[in-house]
TIVO-2410 file (N, C-alpha, C; in nm, 3 decimals):
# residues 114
REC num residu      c1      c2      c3 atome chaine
REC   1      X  30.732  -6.151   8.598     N      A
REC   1      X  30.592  -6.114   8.590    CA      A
REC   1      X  30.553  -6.104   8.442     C      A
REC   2      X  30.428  -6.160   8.397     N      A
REC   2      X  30.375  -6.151   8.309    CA      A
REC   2      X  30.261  -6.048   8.270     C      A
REC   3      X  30.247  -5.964   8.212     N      A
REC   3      X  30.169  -5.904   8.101    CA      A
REC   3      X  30.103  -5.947   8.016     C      A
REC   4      X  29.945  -5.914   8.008     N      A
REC   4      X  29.896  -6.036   7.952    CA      A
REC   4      X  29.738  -5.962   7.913     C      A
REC   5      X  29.683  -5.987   7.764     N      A
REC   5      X  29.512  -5.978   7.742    CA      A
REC   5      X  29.467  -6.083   7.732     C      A
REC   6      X  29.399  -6.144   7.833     N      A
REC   6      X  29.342  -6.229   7.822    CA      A
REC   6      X  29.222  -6.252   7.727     C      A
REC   7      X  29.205  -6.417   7.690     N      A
REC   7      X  29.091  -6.371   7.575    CA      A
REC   7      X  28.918  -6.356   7.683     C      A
REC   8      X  28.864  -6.305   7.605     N      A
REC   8      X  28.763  -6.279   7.620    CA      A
REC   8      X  28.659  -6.400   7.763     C      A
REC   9      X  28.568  -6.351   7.817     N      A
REC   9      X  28.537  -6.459   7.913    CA      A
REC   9      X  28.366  -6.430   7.946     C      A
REC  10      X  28.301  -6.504   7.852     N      A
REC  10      X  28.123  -6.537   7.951    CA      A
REC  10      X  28.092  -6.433   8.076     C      A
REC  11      X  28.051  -6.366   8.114     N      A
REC  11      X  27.910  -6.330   8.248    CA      A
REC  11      X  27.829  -6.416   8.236     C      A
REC  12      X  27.801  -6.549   8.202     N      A
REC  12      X  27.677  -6.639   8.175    CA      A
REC  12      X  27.680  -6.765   8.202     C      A
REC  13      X  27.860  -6.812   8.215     N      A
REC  13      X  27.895  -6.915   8.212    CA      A
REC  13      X  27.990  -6.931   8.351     C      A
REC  14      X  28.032  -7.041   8.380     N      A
REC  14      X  28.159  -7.089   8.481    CA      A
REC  14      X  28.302  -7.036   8.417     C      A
REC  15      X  28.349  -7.021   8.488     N      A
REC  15      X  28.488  -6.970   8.431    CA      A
REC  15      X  28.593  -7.045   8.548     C      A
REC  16      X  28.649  -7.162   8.433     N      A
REC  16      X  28.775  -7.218   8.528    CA      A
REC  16      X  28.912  -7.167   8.395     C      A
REC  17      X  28.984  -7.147   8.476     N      A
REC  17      X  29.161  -7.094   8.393    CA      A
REC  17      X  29.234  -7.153   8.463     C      A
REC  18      X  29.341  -7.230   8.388     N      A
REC  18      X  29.473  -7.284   8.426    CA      A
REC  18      X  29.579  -7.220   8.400     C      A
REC  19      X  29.681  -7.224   8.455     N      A
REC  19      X  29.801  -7.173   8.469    CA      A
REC  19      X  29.916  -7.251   8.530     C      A
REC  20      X  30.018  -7.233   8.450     N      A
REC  20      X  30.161  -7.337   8.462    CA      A
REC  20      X  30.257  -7.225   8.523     C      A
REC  21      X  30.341  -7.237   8.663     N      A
REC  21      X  30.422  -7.156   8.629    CA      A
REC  21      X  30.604  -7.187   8.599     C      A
REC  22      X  30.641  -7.108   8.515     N      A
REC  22      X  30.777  -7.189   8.425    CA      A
REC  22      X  30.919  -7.116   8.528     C      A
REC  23      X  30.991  -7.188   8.480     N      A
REC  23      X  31.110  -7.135   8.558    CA      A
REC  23      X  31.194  -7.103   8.410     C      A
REC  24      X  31.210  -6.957   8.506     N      A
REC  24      X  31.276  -6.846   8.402    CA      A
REC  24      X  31.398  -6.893   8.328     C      A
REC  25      X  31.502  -6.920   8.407     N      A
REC  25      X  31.599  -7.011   8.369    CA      A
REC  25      X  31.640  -7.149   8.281     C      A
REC  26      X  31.533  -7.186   8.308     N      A
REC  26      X  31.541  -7.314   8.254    CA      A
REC  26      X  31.372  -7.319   8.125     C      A
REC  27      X  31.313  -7.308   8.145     N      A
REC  27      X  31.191  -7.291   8.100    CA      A
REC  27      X  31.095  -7.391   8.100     C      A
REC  28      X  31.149  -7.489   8.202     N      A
REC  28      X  31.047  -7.594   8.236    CA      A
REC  28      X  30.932  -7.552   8.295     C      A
REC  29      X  30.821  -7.622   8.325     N      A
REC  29      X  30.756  -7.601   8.415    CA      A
REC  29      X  30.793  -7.637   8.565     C      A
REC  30      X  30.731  -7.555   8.665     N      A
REC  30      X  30.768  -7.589   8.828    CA      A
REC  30      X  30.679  -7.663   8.840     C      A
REC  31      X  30.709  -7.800   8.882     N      A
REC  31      X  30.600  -7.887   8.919    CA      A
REC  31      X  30.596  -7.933   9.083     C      A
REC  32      X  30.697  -7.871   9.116     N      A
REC  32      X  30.697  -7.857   9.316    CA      A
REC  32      X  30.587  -7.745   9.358     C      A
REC  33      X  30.525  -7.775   9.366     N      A
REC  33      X  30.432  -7.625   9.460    CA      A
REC  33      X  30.408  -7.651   9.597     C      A
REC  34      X  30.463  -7.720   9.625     N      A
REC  34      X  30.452  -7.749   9.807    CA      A
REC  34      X  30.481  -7.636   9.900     C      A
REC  35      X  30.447  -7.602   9.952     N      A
REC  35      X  30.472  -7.456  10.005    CA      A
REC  35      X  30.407  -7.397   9.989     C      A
REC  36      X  30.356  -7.350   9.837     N      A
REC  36      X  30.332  -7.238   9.786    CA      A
REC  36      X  30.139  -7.185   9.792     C      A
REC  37      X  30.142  -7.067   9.824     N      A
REC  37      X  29.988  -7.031   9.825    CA      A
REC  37      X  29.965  -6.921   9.683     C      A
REC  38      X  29.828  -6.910   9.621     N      A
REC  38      X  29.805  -6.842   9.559    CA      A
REC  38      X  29.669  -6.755   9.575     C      A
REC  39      X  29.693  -6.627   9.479     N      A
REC  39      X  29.550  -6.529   9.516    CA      A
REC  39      X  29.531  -6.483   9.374     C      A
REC  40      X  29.442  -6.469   9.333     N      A
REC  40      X  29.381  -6.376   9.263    CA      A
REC  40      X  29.243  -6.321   9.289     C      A
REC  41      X  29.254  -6.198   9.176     N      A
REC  41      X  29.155  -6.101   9.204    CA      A
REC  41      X  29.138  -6.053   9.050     C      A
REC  42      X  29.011  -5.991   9.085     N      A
REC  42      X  28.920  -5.929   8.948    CA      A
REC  42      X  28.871  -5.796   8.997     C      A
REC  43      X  28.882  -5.699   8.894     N      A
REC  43      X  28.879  -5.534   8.954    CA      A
REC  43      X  28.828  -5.493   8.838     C      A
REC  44      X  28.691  -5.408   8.841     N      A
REC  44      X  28.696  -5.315   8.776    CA      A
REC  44      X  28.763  -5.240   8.759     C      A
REC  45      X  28.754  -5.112   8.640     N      A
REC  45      X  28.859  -5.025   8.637    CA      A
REC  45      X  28.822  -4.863   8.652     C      A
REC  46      X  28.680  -4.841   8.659     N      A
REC  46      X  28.644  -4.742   8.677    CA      A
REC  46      X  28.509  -4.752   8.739     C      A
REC  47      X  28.488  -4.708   8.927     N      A
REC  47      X  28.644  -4.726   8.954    CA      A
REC  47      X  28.683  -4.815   9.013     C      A
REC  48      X  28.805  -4.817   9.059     N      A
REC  48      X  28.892  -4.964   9.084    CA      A
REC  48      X  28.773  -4.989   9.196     C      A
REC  49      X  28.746  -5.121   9.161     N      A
REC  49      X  28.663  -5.215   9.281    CA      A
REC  49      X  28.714  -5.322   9.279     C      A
REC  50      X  28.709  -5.389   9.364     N      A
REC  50      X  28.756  -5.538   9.363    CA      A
REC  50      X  28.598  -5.623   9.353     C      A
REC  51      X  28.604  -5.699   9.232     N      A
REC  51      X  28.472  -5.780   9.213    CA      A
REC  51      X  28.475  -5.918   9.223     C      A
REC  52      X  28.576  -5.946   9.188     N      A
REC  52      X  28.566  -6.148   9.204    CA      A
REC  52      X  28.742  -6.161   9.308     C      A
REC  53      X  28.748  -6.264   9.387     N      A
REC  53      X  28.883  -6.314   9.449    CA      A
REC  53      X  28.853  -6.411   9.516     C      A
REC  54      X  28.966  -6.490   9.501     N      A
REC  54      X  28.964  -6.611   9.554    CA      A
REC  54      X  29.133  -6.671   9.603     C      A
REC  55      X  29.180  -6.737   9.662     N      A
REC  55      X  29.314  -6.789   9.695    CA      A
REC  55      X  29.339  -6.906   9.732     C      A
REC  56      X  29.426  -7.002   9.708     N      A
REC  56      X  29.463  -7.086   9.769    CA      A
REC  56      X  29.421  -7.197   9.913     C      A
REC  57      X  29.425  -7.091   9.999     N      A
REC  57      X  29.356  -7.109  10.153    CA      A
REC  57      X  29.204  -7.116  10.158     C      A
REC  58      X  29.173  -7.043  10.048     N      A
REC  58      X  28.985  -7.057  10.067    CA      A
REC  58      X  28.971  -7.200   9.954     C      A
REC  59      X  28.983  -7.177   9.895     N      A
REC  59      X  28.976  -7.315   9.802    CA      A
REC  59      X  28.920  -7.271   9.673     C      A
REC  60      X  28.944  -7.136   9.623     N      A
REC  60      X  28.920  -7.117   9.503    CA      A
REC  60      X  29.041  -7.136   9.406     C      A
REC  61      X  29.113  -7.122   9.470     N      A
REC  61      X  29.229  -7.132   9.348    CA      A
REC  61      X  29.254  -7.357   9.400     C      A
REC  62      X  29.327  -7.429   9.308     N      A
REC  62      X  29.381  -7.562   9.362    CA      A
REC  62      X  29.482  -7.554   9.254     C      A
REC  63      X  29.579  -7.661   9.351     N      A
REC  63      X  29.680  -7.664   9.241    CA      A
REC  63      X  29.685  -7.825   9.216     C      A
REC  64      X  29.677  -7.891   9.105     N      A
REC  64      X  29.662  -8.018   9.019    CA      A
REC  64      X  29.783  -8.065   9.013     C      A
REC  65      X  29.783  -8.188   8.968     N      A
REC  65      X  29.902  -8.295   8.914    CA      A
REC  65      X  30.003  -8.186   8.831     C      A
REC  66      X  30.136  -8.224   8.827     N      A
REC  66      X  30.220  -8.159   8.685    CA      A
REC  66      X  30.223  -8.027   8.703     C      A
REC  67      X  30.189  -7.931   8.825     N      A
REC  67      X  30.240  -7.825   8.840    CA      A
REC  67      X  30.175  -7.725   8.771     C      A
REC  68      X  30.005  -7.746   8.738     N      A
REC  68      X  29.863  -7.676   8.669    CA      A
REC  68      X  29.824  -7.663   8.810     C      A
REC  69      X  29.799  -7.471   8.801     N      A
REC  69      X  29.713  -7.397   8.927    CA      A
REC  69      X  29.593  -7.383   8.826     C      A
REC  70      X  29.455  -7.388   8.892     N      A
REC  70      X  29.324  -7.389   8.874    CA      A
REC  70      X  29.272  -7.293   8.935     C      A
REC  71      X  29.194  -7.178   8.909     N      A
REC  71      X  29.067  -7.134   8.946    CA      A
REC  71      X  28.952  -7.120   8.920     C      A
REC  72      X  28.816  -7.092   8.975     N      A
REC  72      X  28.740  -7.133   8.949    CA      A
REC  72      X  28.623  -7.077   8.971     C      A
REC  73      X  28.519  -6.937   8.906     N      A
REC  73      X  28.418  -6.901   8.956    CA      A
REC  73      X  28.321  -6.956   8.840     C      A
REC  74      X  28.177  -6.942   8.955     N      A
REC  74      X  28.072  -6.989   8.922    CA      A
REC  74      X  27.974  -6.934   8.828     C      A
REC  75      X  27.934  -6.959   8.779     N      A
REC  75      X  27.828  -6.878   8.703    CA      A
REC  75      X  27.746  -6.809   8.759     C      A
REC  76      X  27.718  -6.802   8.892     N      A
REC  76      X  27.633  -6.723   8.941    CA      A
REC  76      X  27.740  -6.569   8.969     C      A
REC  77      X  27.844  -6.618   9.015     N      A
REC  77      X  27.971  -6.511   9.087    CA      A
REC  77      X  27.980  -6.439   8.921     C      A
REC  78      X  28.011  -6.529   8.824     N      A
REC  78      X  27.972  -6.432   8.692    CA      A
REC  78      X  27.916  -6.330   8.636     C      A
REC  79      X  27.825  -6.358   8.681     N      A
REC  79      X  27.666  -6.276   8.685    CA      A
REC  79      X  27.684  -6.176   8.686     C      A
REC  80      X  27.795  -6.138   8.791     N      A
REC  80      X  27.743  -6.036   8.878    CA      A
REC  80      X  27.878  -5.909   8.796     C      A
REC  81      X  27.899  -5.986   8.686     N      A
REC  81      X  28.009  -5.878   8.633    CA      A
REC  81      X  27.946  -5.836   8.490     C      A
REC  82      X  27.957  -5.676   8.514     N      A
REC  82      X  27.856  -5.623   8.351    CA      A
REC  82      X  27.961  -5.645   8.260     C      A
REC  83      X  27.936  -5.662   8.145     N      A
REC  83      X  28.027  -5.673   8.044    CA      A
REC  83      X  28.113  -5.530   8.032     C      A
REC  84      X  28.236  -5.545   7.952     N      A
REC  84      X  28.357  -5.471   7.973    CA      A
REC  84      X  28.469  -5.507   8.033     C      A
REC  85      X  28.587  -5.412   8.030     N      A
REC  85      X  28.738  -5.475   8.092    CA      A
REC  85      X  28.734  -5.455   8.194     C      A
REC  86      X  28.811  -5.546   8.256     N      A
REC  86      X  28.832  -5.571   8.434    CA      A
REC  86      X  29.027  -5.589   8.406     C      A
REC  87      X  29.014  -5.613   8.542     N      A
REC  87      X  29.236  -5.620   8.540    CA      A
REC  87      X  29.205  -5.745   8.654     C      A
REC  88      X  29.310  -5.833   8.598     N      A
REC  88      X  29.332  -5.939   8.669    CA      A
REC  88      X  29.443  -5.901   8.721     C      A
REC  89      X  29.467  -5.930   8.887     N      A
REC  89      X  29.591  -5.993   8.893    CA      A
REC  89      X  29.606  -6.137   8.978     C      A
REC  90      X  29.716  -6.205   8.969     N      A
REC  90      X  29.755  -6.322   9.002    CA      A
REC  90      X  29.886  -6.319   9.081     C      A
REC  91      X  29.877  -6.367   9.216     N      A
REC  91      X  30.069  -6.379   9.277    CA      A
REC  91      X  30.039  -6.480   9.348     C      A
REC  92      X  30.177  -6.584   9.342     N      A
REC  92      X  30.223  -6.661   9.433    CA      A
REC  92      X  30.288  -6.593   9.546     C      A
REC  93      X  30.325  -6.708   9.684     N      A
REC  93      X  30.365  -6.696   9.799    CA      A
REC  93      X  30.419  -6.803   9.820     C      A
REC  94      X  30.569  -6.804   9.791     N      A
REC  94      X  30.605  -6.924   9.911    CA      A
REC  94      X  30.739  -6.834   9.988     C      A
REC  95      X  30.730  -6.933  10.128     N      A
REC  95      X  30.811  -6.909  10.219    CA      A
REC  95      X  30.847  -6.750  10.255     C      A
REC  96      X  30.691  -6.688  10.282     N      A
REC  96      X  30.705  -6.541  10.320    CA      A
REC  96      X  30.743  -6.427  10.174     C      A
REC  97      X  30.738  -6.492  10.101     N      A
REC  97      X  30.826  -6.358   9.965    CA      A
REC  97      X  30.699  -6.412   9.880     C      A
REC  98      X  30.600  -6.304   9.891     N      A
REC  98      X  30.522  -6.293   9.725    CA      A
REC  98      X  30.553  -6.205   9.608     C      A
REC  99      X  30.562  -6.270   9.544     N      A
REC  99      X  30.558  -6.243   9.383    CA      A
REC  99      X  30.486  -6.235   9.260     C      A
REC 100      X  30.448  -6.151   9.216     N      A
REC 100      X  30.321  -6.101   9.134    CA      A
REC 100      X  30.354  -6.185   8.988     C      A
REC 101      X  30.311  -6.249   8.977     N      A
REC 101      X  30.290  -6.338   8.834    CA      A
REC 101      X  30.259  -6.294   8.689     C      A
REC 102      X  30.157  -6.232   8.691     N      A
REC 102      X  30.069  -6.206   8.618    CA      A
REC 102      X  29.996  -6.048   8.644     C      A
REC 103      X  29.960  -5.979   8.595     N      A
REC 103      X  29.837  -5.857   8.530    CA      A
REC 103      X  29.790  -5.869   8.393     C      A
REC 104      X  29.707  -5.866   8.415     N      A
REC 104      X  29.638  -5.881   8.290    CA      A
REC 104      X  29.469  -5.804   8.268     C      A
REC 105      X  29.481  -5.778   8.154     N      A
REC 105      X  29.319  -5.753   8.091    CA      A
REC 105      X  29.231  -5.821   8.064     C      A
REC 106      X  29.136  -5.814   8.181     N      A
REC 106      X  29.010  -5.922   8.094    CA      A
REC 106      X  28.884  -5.873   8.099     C      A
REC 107      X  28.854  -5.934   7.911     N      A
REC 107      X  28.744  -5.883   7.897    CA      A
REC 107      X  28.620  -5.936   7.898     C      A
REC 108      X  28.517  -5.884   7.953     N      A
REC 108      X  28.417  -6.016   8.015    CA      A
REC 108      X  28.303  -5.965   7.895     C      A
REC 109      X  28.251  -6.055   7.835     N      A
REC 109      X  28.157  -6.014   7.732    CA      A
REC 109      X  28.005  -6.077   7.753     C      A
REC 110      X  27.912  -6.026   7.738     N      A
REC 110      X  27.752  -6.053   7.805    CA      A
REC 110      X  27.751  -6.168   7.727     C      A
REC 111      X  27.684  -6.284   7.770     N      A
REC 111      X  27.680  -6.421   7.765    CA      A
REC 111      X  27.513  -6.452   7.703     C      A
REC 112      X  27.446  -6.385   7.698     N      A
REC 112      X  27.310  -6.320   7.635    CA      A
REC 112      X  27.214  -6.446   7.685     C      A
REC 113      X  27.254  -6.531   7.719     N      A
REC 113      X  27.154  -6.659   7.777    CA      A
REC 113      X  27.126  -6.601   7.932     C      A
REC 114      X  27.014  -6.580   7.965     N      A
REC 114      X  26.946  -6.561   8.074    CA      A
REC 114      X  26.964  -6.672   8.195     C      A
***
């Protein structure tokens, strides 16, 4: 699992993020994801709400050529987050055993274009 501040991110704009995930051992990238499902989520922190999520099965998250997972909210789904820190998290699922990837800090900063 990774620990992580993410940089800074628009309320104004689309927000797509990629992500590779590496094998610990070796430090390649995993470029098999067959199987595998993913989720994330966006939470305020005070107090904890859950504000943006999306996964695999709904079709917000996709996973690309070369073993790059994609997600993807809209500028409108943006919107709807006031500026300040939120907590990401991110986990894979394959074959019944999920595993938390990622937590992280992100900070969403007002995008000032109407």
């Amino acid at each position: 699992m990774y620990e992580a501040i993410l940089n800074p991110i628009s309320n104004r704009a689309d927000w797509i993020e990629t992500i590779e995930l590496i094998d610990d051992e070796t430090g390649e990238v995993l470029t098999d994801l067959s199987g595998l499902s993913a989720s994330v989520e966006i939470r305020s922190r005070q107090p904890y709400c859950r504000r943006l999520g999306g996964t695999s099965n709904d079709g917000r998250i996709i996973f690309t050529d070369g073993g790059v997972i994609q997600w993807h909210f809209t500028v409108e789904e943006m919107r709807s987050l006031e500026p300040g820190l939120y907590q990401l998290g991110f986990t894979i699922t394959r074959e019944d055993v999920t595993e938390q990837e990622l937590i992280a800090a992100l900070p969403i900063i007002d995008g000032v274009v109407r």
